[in-house]
C-alpha positions in Angstrom: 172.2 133.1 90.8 173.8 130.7 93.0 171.0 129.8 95.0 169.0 129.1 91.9 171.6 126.9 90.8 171.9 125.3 93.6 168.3 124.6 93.7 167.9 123.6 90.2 170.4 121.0 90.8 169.1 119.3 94.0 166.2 119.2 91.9 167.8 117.6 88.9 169.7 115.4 91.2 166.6 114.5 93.1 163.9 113.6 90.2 167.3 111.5 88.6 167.1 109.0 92.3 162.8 109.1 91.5 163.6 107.6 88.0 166.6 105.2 89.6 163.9 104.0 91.9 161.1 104.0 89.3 163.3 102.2 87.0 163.9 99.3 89.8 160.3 98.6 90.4 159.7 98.5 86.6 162.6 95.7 86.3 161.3 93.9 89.2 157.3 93.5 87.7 159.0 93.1 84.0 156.6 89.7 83.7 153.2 91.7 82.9 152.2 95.2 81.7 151.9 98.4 84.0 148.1 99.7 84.7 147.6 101.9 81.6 149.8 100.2 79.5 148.9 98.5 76.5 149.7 94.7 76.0 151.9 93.6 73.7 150.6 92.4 70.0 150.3 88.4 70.2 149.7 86.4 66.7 147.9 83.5 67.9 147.2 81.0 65.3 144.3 78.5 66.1 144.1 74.9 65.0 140.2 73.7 64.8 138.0 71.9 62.4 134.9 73.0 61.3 132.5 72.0 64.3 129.5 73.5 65.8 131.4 73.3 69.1 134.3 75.8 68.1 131.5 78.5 68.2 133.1 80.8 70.9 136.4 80.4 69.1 133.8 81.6 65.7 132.3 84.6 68.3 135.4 85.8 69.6 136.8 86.4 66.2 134.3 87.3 64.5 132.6 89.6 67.5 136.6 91.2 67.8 136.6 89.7 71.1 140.2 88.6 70.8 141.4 91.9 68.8 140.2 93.9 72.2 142.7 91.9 74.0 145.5 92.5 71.5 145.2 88.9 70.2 145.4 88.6 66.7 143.7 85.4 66.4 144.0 83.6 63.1 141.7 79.9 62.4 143.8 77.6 60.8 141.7 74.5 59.5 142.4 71.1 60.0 140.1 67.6 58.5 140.8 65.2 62.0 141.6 65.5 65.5 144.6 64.0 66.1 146.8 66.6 63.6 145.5 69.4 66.0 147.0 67.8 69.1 150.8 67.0 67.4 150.7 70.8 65.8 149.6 72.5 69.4 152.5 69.8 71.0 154.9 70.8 68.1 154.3 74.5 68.4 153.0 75.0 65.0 149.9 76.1 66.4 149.5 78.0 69.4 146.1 77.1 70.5 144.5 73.7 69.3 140.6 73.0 69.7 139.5 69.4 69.4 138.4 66.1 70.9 140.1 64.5 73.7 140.8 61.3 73.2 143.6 58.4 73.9 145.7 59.3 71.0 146.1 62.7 72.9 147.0 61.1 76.1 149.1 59.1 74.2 151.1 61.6 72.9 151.9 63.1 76.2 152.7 59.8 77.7 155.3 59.6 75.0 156.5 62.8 75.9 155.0 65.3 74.2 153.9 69.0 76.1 150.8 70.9 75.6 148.2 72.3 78.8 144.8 71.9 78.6 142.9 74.8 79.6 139.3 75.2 78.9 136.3 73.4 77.7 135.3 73.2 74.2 131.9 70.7 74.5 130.9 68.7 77.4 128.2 66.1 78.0 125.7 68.0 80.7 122.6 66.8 82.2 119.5 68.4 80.3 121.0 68.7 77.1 121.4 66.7 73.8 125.0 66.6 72.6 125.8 63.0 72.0 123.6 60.1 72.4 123.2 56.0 72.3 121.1 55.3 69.1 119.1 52.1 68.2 117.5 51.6 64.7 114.2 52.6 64.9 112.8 49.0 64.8 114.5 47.3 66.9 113.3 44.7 69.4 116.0 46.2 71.9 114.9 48.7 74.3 117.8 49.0 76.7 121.6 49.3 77.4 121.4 46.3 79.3 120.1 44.1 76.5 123.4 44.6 74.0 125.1 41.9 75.5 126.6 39.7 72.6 125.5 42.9 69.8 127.6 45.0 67.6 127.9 48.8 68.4 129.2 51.4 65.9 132.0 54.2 66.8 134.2 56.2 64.9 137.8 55.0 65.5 139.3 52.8 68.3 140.2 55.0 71.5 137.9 58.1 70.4 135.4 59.9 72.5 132.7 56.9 70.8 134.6 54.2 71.9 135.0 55.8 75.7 131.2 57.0 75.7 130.5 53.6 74.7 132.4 51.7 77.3 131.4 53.5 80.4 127.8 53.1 79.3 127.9 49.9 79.0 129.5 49.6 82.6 127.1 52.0 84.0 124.3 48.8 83.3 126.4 46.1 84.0 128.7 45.2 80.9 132.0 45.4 79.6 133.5 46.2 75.8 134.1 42.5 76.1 130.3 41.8 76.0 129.8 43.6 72.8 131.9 44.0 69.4 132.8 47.4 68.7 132.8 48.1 65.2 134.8 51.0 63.8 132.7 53.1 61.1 135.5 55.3 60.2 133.3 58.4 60.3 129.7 60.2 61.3 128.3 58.9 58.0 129.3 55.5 58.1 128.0 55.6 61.3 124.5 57.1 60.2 124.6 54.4 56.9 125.3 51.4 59.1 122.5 52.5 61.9 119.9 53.1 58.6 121.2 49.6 56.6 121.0 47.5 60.3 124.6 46.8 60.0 125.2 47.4 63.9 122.3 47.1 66.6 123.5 50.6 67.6 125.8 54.0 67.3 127.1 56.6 69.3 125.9 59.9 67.3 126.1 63.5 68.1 124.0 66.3 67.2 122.9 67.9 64.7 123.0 64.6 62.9 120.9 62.8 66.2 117.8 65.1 65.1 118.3 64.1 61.4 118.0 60.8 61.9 115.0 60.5 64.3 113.6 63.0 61.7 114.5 60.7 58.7 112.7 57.5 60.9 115.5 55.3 60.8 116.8 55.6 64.3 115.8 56.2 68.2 117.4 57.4 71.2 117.8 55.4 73.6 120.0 57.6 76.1 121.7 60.7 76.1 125.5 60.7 77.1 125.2 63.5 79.3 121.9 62.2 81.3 124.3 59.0 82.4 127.5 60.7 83.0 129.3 64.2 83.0 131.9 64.1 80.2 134.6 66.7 79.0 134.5 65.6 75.3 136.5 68.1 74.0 139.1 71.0 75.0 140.9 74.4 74.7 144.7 73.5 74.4 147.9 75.6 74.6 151.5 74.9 73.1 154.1 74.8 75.8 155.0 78.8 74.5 151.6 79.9 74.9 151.3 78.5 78.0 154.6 79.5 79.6 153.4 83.5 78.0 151.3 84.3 81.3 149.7 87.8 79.7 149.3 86.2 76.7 147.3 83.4 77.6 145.2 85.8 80.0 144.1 87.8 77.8 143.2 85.0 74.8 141.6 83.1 77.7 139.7 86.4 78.9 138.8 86.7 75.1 137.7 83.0 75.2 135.6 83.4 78.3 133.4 86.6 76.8 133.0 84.7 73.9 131.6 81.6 75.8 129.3 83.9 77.9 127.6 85.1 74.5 127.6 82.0 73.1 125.7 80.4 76.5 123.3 83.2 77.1 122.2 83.4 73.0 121.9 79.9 72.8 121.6 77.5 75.7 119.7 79.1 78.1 116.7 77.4 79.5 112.9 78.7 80.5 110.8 76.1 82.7 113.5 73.7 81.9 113.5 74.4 78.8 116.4 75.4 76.3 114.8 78.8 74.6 116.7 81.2 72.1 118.2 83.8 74.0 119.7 87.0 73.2 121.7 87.1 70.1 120.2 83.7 68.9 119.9 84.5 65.4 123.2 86.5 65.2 125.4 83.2 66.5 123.5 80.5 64.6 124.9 82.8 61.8 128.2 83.1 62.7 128.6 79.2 63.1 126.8 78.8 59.7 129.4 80.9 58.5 132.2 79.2 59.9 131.3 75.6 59.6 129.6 76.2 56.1 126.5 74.5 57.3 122.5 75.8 57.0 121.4 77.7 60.3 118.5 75.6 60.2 120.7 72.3 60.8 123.1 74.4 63.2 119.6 75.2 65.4 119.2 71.1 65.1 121.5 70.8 68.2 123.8 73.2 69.9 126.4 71.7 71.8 126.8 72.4 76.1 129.7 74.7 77.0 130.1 76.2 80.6 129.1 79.8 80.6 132.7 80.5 81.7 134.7 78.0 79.4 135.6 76.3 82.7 136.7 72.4 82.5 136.0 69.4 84.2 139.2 68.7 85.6 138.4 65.4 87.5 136.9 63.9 84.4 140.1 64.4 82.9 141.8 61.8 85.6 138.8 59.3 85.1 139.3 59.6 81.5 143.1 58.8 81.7 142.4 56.2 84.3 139.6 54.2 81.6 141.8 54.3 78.9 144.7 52.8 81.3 142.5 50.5 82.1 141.3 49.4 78.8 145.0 49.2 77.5 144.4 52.2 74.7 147.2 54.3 76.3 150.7 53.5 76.9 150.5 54.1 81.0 148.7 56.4 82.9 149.8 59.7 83.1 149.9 62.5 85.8 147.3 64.7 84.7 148.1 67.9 87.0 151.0 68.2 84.3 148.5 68.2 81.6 145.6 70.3 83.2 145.9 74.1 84.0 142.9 75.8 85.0 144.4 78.4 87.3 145.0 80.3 84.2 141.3 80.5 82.9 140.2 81.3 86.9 142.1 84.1 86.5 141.5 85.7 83.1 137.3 85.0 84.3 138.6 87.0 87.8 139.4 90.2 85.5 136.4 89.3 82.8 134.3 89.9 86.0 130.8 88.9 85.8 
């Protein structure tokens, strides 16, 4: 009896070191989950407006791409831009999706913290996203010949007023060669192109292929055949971004739900864009979402990389133009502003 007592304590003693020991380790790797343990529940609330180019944000909710990460993603819908950015800086959104543009730069220059993580719309080479537009009767048949003309964009220091500025300095003007004229909107744009107000827009699809449909307008170049852009980005509030499992696994989320979108709808055939797999299942999800007609969606479908990833050096020219060009405060450090290492490594698990 003894010697079974004695044994059964060395083994008591001995498993109560293993759980010491175990206990340690566990403390010391406290920052993410153990293999074969479940992640924690994350509410993740989404600022976005209703765009064509929020699709993978659409997809992954819609396709419970984010519910197999443990993401409880939630839309929450905004009417501009520049509300996403101060709610995502504020914290009272998580995530913002949206256009970046001086205001945003701007913002941080003042102070302000978010990360930009991922794309959301870019101009690429081979495909129609934005574009320079002349009235279909015009005399003018270049970029080079609207020296002295009027040019319509939404707001100063938006994505139109930096599209239009580098293209003109890409041919050999300035914005001080033309007269920008604010339009407030994509249909005062469209109305002013179609009345001859201005001798030209900035436009972006689908409403390019309605108005070369309609007659009243003709492309004279597309943004993304002159220069790469990163028009628009995935952005993380300083908790979210500081939340490394968190933002993993929404960015892993993300990345699956870029892939889908990509290979249903941008994929090309003898350089050609041709509906891929899933084609009719995503234009129907963004119909959904954005409360447009699939037919219009099918119009034009915006370029996202395959794996979400961003241009980050066209994030320092950008800041560098609008220095330039006096629409932000001062130029600011952009490796404080940029994070892709966290996308890289979210794609690393997604595996291919």
């Amino acid at each position: 009896m003894k010697k079974s007592a004695s044994i059964l304590l060395s083994a008591a003693l001995a498993l109560s070191l293993a759980l010491v020991g175990c206990g340690k380790s566990e403390g010391d790797q406290a920052a993410s989950p153990q293999a074969g343990q479940a992640s924690e529940a994350v509410k993740v609330d989404i600022g976005m407006l209703k765009l064509t180019s929020s699709a993978p944000l659409f997809i992954g909710i819609e396709k419970g791409f984010f519910k197999e990460e443990n993401i409880d993603a939630q839309a929450k819908w905004f009417e501009a831009a520049q509300p996403i950015a101060v709610a995502t800086a504020a914290g009272s959104v998580d995530v913002g999706a949206t256009g970046i543009t001086a205001s945003l730069y701007n913002m941080v220059a003042g102070g302000q913290k978010l990360v930009i993580v991922a794309d959301k719309g870019r101009e690429q080479k081979g495909y129609s996203s934005s574009a320079l537009l002349f009235p279909s009767d015009s005399p003018l048949k270049s970029i080079e010949e609207l020296k002295g003309k009027k040019i319509g964009i939404t707001q100063t220091g938006s994505t139109y007023h930096y599209m239009a500025g580098r293209l003109l300095e890409k041919h050999g003007l300035g914005l001080s060669d033309v007269q920008l004229v604010p339009l407030n909107s994509i249909k005062g744009l469209m109305e002013a192109l179609k009345s001859k107000q201005v001798d030209a827009i900035l436009l972006n699809e689908p409403n390019i292929s309605t108005v070369v449909q309609d007659g009243y307008g003709k492309v004279i170049a597309q943004v993304g055949d002159e220069m790469d852009y990163q028009t628009s980005g995935i952005f993380f509030s300083p908790k979210l971004a500081d939340n490394k499992d968190a933002s993993e696994r929404f960015l892993k989320a993300y990345a699956k739900a870029t892939r889908y979108y990509y290979d249903a709808v941008l994929t090309k055939k003898d350089g050609k864009i041709v509906p891929g797999a899933n084609y009719d299942e995503v234009v129907g999800i963004i119909a959904k979402y954005t409360d447009q007609e699939p037919d219009m969606i099918k119009k034009g479908l915006p370029y996202i990389d395959r794996d979400g990833k961003l241009l980050e050096a066209d994030i320092k020219t950008q800041v560098e133009w609008y220095a330039k060009e006096k629409l932000i405060d001062k130029a600011i450090d952009t490796t404080e502003i940029v994070n892709t290492q966290l996308l890289d490594e979210a794609v690393q698990k997604l595996g291919k």
